[in-house]
N, C-alpha and C positions, 0 to 999 in steps of 0.2 A: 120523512115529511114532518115539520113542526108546527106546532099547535096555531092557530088563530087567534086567541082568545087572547087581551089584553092582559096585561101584568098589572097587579098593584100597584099605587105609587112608592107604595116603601115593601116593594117585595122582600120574604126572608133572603140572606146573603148579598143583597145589596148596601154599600152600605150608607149612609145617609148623613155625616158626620159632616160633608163636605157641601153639604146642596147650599144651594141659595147661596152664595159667599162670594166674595172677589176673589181671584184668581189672577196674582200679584206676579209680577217678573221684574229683573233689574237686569240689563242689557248688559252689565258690566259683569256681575257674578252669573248671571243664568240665559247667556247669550245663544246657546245650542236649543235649550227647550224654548226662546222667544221666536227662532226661524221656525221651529215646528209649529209651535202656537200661529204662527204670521199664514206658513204654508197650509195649515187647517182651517184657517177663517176666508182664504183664497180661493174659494167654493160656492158659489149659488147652489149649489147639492149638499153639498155638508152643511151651511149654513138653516135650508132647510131640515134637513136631519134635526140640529140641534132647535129649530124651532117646532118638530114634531114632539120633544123629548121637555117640551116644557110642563106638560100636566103628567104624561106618563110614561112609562116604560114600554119599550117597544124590543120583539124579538129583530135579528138581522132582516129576517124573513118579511114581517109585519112590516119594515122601513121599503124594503125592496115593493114589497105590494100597493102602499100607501103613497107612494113616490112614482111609480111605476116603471120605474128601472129594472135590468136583468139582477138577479140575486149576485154576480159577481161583482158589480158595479158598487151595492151597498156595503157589500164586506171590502170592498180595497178603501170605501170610504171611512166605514166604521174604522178600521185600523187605521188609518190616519188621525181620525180624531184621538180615538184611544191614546195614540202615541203621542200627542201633542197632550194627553192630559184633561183634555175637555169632557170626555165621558168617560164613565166606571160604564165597564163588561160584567157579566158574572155568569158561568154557564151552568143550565139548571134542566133538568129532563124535560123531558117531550114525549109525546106519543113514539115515537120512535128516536132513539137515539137523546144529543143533549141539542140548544140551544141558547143561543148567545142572545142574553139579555141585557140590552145597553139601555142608561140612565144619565142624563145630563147632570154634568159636573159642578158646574157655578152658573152664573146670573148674569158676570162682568167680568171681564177681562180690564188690569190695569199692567201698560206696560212703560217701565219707566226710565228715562235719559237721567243720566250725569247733571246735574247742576248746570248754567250757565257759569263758565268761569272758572271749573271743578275739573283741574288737569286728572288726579287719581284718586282711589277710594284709600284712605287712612283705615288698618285694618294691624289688630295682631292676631295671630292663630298659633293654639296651642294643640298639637297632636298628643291625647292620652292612651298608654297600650290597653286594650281591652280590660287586663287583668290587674289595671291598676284603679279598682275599686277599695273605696275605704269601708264598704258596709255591705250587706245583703240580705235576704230573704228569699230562697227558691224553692223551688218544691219540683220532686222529681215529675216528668223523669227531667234528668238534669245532669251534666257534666262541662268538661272542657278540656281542649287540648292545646298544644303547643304544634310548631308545623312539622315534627318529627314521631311525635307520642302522646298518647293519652295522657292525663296529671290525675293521679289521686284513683278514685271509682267513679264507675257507672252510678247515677243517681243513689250518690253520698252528697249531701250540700256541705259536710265538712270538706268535702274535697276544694269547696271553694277556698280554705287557707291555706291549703298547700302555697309554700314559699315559690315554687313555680307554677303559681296562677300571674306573675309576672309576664310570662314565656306565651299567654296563654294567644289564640289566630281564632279561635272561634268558642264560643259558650253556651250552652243551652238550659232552658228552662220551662217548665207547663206555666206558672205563672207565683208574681213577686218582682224583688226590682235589686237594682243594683247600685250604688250611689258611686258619684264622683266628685274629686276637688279640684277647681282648677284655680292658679293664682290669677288674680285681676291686675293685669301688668299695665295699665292705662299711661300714657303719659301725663306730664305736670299740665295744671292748664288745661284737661280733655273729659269732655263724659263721651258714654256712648249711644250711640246712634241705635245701634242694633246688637242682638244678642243671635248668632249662629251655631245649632249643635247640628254636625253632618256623619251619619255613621252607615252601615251595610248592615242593615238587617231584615230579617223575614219571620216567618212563623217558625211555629216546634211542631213537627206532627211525626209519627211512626216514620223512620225512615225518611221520608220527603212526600208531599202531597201536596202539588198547586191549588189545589182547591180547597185548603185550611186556614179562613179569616180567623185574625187575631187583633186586637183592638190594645197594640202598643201604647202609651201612652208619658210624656214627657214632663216631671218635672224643674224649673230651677230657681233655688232660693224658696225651697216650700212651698211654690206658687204652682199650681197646676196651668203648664201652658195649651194642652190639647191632645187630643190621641187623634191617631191615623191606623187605618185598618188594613194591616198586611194581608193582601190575594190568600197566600200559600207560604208553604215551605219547598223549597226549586232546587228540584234534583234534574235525575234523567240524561243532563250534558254536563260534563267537568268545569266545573269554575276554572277561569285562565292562571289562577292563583295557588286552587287547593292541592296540596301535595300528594305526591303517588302514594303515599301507603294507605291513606282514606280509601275508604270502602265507596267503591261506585254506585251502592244501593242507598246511603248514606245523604244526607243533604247536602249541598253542594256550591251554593253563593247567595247571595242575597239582591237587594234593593239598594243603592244608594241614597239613602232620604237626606233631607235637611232639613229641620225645623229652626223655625225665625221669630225672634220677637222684635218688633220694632214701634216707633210710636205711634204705628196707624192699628197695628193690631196683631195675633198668631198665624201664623203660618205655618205648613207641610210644601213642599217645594213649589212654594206662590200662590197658595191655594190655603184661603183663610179656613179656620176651624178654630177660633175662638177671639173673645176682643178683648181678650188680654194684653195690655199694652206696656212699652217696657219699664216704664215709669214705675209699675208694681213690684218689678224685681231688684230693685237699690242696687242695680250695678256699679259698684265704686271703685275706682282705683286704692290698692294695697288692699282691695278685700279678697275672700275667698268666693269661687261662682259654685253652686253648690247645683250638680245636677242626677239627676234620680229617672234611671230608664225601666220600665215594668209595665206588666200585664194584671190589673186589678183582679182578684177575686172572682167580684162581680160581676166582669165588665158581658155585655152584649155573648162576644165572643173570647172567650178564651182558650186561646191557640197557641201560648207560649210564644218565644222568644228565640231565635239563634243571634246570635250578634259576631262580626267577623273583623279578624283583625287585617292589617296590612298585608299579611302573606298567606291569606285565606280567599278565598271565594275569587268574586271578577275585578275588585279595588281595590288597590295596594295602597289605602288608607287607614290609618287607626281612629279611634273615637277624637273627632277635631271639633275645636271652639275656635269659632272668631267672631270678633267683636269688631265694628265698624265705630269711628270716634271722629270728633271733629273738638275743633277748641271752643272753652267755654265761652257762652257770647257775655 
């Protein structure tokens, strides 16, 4: 049986990064999470949920009570919102056992069509392998491998020179950052529109532990665009990706995120967290786009980093840029 007793508005392990904010879609690149966002607002039940969750946080239980629904009812509900993105979960004890405390996500929902007159989105995208970092800082514990074998030592950060950190499917670190260069291929005649970094990553914790927030955090062109607060490190079931000789106790795939800048402001897969806009990062054609992934120091949570390459985890993706452009007006 779980607690009664209300939650705080910013309970600890929730994380708050995200509240109040728009929560941005583009039908063209994130057509899958706009039917789940569409199918989640398709609710007089959920809809109230999320107008229970506007001053506080509510156990599953507390939504089931307050609503007056059977407790099955609010959990297929909650899971739907969750999966649509609208509310952060985070499970925390109780008198007995744990309980699931959900927290409303953003404020707005903007979801947005093609231009009139706008056949396709003008885009380049550059896939970077994990291991083609030009700089670092980590601090153990910390390693990396390639999809056949370790490289280098267990929490050695010289292991991060090894000439096959090239080779490398997945990287680990407790907190520091890693920098990348990517070339700015723009055509003649185009700025851009938007700045896309999209990679598979999760937390560092012992082995794997879903329940280890990490407060990732993205920068490009020296500009701080936002941090997003990884759940956990996701073990337990085999990434569709990770190679047999990986240790089943070991961690095992990640999160696909995407962080965005565009002219209205930052973004985590449509869900603003800063109003940084792109204008601040001189995206220029024949320049360098200079991006910088890490776990500060200081940050809230520091939970470290795994980051996974294309033949790693559940996405056979490497660290990718794409830039949306249109012609100069």
């Amino acid at each position: 049986m779980t607690s009664n007793s209300l939650v705080p508005a910013h309970a600890p392990g929730i994380p708050t990064s995200a509240h109040n904010k728009t929560y941005m879609l583009d039908v063209t690149s994130d057509r899958d999470q706009a039917l789940l966002v569409i199918k989640a607002l398709a609710s007089e039940w959920r809809l109230r949920i999320l107008e229970l969750l506007n001053t506080q946080q509510l156990s599953v239980n507390q939504i089931a009570q307050a609503l007056d629904i059977p407790l099955s009812t609010a959990t297929m509900h909650v899971k739907i919102l969750d999966e649509a993105q609208m509310i952060w979960t985070q499970l925390q004890p109780a008198v007995r056992g744990q309980q699931k405390i959900c927290s409303r996500r953003c404020e707005a929902v903007q979801i947005n069509f093609p231009p009139f007159g706008e056949q396709r989105s003008n885009a380049i995208e550059v896939a970077m392998p994990i291991g083609g970092y030009v700089g670092f800082e980590v601090t153990p514990t910390c390693g990396l491998a390639s999809d056949v074998s370790l490289i280098g030592m267990m929490d050695d950060p010289l292991s991060f020179w090894e000439p096959e950190r090239l080779h490398a499917q997945i990287l680990w670190f407790r907190h520091g950052y890693l920098d990348y260069h990517f070339p700015v291929r723009l055509p003649p005649r185009s700025q851009a529109t938007s700045v896309q970094l999209r990679m598979e990553i999760c937390s560092e914790a012992p082995n794997y532990n879903a329940e280890w927030p990490s407060d990732i955090t993205v920068w490009i062109n020296d500009v701080e665009v936002g941090t997003w607060t990884s759940p956990g490190d996701f073990g337990g079931t085999r990434g569709a990706l990770t190679p047999d000789w990986w240790l089943d106790a070991d961690t095992q795939f990640g999160q696909l995120k995407r962080w965005e800048v565009n002219e209205v402001g930052s973004f985590v897969d449509g869900v603003q967290i800063s109003d940084v806009r792109l204008a601040a990062l001189d995206v220029r054609r024949g320049s360098l786009l200079r991006a910088r992934i890490g776990v500060k120091p200081d940050a809230r949570h520091v939970g470290g980093i795994n980051l996974f390459g294309r033949k790693f985890g559940n996405y056979p993706e490497d660290l990718t840029l794409r830039i949306t452009f249109a012609p100069d007006p």
